[in-house]
C-alpha positions as CSV (number, residue, x, y, z in Angstrom):
1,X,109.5,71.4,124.3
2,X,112.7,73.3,125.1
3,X,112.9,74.8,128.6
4,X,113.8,78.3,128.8
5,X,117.3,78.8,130.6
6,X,117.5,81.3,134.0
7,X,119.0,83.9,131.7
8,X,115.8,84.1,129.3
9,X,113.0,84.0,132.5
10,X,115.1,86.6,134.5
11,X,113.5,89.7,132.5
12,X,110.1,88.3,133.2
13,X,110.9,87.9,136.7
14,X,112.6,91.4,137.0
15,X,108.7,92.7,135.5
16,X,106.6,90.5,137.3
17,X,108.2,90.8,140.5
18,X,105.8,92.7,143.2
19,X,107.0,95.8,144.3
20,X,110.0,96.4,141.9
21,X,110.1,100.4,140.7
22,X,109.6,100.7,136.9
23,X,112.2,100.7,134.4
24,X,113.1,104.3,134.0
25,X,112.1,105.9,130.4
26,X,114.7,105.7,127.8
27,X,115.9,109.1,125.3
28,X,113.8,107.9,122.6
29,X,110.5,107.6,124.8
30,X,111.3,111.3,126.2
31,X,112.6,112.5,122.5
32,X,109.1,111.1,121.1
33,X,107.3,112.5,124.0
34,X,108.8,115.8,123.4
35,X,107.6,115.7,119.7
36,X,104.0,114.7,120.2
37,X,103.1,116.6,123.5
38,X,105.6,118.7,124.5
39,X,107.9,119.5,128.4
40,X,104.1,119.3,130.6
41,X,103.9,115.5,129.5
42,X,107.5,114.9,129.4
43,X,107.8,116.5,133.4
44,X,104.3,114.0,134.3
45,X,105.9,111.4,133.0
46,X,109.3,111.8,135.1
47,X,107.7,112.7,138.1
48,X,106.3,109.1,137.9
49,X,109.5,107.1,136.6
50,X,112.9,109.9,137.5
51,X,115.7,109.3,135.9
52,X,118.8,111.1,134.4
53,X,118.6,111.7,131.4
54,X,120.6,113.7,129.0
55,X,117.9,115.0,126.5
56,X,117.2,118.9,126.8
57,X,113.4,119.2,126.9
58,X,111.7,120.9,123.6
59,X,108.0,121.7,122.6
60,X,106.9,119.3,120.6
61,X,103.4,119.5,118.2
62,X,100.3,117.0,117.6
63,X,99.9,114.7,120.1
64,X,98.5,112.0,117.9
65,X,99.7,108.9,119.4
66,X,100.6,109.4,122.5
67,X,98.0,107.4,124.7
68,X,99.1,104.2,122.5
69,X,102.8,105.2,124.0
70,X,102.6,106.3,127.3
71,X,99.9,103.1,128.1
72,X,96.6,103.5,130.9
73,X,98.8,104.7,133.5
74,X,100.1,107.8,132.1
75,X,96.6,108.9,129.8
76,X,94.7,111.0,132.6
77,X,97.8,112.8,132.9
78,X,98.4,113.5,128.7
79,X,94.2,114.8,129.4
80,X,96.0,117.5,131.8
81,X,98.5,118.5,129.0
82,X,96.0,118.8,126.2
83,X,93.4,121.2,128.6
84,X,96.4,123.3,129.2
85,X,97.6,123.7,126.0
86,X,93.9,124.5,124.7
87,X,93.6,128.5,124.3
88,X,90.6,129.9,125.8
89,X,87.3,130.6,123.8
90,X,87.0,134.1,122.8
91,X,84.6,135.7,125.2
92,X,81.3,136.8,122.9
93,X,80.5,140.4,121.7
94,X,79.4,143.1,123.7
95,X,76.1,144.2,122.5
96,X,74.9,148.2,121.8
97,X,73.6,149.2,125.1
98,X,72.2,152.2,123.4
99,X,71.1,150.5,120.3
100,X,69.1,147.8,122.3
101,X,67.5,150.7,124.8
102,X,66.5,152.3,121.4
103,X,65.1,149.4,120.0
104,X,62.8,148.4,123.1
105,X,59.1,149.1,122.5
106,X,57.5,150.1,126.1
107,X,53.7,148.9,126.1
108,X,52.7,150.5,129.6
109,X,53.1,153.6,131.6
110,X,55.7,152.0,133.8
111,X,57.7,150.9,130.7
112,X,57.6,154.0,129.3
113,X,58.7,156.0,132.4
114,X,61.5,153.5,132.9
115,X,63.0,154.2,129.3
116,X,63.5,157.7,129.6
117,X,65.0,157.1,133.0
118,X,67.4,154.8,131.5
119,X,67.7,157.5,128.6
120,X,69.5,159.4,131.5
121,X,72.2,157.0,131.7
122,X,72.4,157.5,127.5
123,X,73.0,160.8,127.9
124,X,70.1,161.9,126.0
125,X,67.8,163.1,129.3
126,X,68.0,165.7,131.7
127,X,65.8,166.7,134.2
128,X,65.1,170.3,134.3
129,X,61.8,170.4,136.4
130,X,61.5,170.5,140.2
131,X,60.0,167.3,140.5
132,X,60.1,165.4,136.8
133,X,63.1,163.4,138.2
134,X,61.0,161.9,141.4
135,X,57.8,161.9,139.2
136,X,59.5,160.0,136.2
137,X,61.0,157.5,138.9
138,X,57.6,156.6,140.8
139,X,55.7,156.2,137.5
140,X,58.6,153.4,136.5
141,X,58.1,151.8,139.6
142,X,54.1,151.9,138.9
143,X,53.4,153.9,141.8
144,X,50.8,156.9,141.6
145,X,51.9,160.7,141.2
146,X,49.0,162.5,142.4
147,X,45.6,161.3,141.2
148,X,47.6,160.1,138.3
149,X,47.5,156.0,138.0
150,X,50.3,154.5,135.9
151,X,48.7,151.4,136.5
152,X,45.9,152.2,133.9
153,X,45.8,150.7,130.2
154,X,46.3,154.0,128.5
155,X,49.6,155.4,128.3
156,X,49.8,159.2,129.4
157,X,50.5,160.8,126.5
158,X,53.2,163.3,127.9
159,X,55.5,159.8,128.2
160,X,55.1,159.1,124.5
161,X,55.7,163.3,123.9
162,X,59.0,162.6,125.9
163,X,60.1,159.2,124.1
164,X,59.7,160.7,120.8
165,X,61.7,163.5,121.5
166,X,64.5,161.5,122.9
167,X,64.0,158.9,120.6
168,X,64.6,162.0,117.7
169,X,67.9,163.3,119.7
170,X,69.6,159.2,120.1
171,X,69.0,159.1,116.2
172,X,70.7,161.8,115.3
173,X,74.0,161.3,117.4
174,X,73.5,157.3,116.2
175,X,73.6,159.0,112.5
176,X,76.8,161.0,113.2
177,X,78.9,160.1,116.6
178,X,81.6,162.5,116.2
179,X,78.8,164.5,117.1
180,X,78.2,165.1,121.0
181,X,75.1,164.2,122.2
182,X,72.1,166.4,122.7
183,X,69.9,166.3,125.9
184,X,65.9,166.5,125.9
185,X,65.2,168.9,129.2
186,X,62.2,167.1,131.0
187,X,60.5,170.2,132.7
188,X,57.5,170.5,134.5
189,X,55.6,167.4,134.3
190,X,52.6,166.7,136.3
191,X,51.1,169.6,138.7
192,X,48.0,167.8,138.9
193,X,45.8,170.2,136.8
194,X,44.8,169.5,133.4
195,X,46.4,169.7,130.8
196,X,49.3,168.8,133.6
197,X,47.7,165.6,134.9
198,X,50.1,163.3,132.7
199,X,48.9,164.6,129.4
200,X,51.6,167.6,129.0
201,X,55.5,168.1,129.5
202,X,57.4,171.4,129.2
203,X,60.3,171.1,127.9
204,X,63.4,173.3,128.8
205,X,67.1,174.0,127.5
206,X,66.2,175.8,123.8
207,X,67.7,178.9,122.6
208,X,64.7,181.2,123.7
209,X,66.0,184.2,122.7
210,X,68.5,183.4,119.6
211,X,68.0,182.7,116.2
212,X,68.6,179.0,116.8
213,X,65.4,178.8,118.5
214,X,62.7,178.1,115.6
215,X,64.6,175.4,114.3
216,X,65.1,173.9,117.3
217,X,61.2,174.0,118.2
218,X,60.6,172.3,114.4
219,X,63.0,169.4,115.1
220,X,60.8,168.9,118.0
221,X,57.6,169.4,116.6
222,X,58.7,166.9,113.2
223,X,60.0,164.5,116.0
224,X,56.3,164.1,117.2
225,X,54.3,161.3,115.5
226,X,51.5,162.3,113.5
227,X,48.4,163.7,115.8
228,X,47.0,166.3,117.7
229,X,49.1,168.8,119.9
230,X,49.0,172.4,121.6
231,X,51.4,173.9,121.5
232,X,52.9,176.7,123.8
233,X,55.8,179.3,123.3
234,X,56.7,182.2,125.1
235,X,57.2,185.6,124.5
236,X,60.7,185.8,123.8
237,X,63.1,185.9,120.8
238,X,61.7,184.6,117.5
239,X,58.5,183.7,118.8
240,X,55.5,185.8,120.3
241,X,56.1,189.7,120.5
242,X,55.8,190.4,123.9
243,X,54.6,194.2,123.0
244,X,51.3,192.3,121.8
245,X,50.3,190.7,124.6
246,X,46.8,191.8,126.0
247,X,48.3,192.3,129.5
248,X,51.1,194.4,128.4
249,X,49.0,196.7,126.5
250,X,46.6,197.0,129.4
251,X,49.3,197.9,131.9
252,X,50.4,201.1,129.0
253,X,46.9,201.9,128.7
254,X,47.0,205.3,130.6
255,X,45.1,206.4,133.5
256,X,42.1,206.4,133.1
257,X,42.6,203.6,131.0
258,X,42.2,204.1,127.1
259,X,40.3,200.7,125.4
260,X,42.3,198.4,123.4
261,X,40.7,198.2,119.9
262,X,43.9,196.0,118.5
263,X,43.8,192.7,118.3
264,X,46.1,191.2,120.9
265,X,47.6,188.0,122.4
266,X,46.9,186.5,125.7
267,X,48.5,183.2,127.1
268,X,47.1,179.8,126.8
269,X,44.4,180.7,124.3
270,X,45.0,180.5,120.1
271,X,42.4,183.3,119.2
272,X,43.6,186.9,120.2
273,X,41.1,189.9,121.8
274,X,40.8,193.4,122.2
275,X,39.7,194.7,125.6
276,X,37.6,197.7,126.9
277,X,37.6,199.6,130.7
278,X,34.0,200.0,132.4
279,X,33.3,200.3,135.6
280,X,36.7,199.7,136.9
281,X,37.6,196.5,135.3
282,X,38.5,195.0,131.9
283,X,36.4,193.8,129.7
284,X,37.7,191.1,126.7
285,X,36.1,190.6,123.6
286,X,37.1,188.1,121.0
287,X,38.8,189.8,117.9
288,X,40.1,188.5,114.4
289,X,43.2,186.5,113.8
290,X,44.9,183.4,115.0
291,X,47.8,183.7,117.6
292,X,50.1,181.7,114.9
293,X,49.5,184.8,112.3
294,X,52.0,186.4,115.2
295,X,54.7,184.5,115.6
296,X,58.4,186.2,114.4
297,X,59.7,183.5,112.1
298,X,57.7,182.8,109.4
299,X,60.0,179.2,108.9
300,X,58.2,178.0,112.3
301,X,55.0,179.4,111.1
302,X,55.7,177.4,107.6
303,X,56.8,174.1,109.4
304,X,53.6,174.2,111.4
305,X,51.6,174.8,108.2
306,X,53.4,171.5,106.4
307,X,52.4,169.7,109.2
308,X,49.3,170.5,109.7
309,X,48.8,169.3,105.7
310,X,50.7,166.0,106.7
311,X,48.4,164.7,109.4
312,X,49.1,166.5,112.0
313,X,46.9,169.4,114.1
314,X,49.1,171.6,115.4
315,X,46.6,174.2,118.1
316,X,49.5,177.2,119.0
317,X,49.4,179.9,122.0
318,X,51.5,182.3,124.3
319,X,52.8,180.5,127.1
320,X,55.3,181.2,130.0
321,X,59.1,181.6,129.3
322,X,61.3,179.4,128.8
323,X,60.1,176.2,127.1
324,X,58.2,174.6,124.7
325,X,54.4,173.5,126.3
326,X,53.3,170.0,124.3
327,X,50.1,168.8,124.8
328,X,48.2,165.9,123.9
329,X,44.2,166.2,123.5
């Protein structure tokens, strides 16, 4: 067998040889470098092995290849190139917040009272009542308001009054939201005598005394689910004439007082009386008529009548200024 001469073993010594610094990377390493993984391998790569060199860096494309290339001691560092060079996920979708607050379905007092404080934040609540805000608040956190327990089974039924409206007003700005939003005015809640012991809300911020008024009091009322409701309005605008209420006619009744043989209204009651003057005090009598007969606009009065056919039972009365009195049985 030949024996290799010095010249032939002294490239195998030069790589064997302990110690001895790398052979520096030639053009067509770099060039191919470039073409697969672009400058951030090229500068790892010459960090490990510098050398001049008289390529001008360029980016490059797939990196298919490379490892074979570069060999183990330069892969972690082709790992590094290809996280870099990896664009970032697209962060996900926002959700609806509005859509997903309509869409929850409260179960217990708490729940309820907590959606229409969050319907504050949605721009669809305001409070309008001395204490609804602070009421609303300590219901959500199950705590009592009075003698009224929000940690009973059954829901009060002035919080599903006041979801339904609110529920009605995000609708109609989610049908058309070029549209600003309109409020539901959360008025005086719970006083702690019936029928305001958590079963009735007045509710504020209607046009009382304008024409708008009537219409506005039907999208309420058709905002309701089907079932059983007084209902109070005041004697203002479109609604009760205040010239027929019973206390009004007494204070015009002369002195000594003449009797009042006209059927007339009186507050919180659906019937109407007529009232007589003996013995230094009135006397009231039932008389003929509902206090619905009365009211001004005969589109309410026919939007209660519909109703009342559809399901509904819709008890109406005088009540104080200002708002709309809901009730549930």
């Amino acid at each position: 067998m030949r024996r290799r001469t010095q010249d032939e073993r002294e490239p195998e010594r030069a790589e064997q040889a302990p110690g001895a610094p790398a052979a520096a990377p030639s053009a067509a390493l770099i060039a191919r470098l470039q073409q697969t993984a672009g400058n951030q391998a090229v500068t790892a790569l010459l960090a490990r092995q510098p050398a001049e060199l008289d390529t001008e860096p360029h980016e490059g494309g797939d990196a298919s290849g490379l490892l074979d290339l570069l060999g183990p001691q330069e892969q972690p560092l082709l790992a590094e190139a290809e996280v870099a060079d990896t664009p970032p996920a697209p962060a996900p979708a926002a959700g609806d917040p509005i859509a997903d607050w309509m869409a929850e379905s409260p179960a217990t007092n708490a729940g309820y009272a907590q959606w229409i404080v969050d319907g504050v934040t949605h721009g669809f609540v305001v409070w309008t009542g001395k204490d609804s805000k602070k009421q609303m608040e300590k219901l959500a956190a199950n705590e009592k308001v009075g003698s009224t327990d929000p940690s009973k089974a059954t829901v009060l039924g002035a919080l599903k009054t006041i979801r339904a409206l609110v529920s009605g007003k995000a609708s109609k700005w989610s049908a058309d939201k070029a549209k600003p939003k309109e409020t539901v005015g959360v008025g005086s809640f719970i006083r702690g005598a019936s029928p305001h012991d958590g079963r009735a809300i007045d509710i504020n911020q209607l046009d009382w005394t304008g024409a708008n008024g009537p219409v506005q009091v039907e999208e309420a009322l058709r905002a309701l689910p089907e079932g059983a409701y007084g209902i109070g309005l005041p004697f203002q605008g479109q609604f009760f004439p205040k010239a027929e209420w019973l206390d009004e006619r007494k204070k015009a009744a002369g002195d000594p007082p003449a009797d009042i043989a006209e059927p007339s209204l009186q507050k919180w009651v659906g019937t109407r009386y007529t009232s007589a003057y003996k013995d230094g005090k009135w006397e009231d009598k039932k008389a003929g008529g509902q206090a619905i007969d009365r009211l001004k606009s005969s589109t309410l009065k026919a939007a209660i009548a519909e109703l009342n056919g559809k399901g509904y039972t819709i008890y109406v009365f005088p009540d104080n200024d200002n708002h709309i009195h809901i009730q549930n049985p």
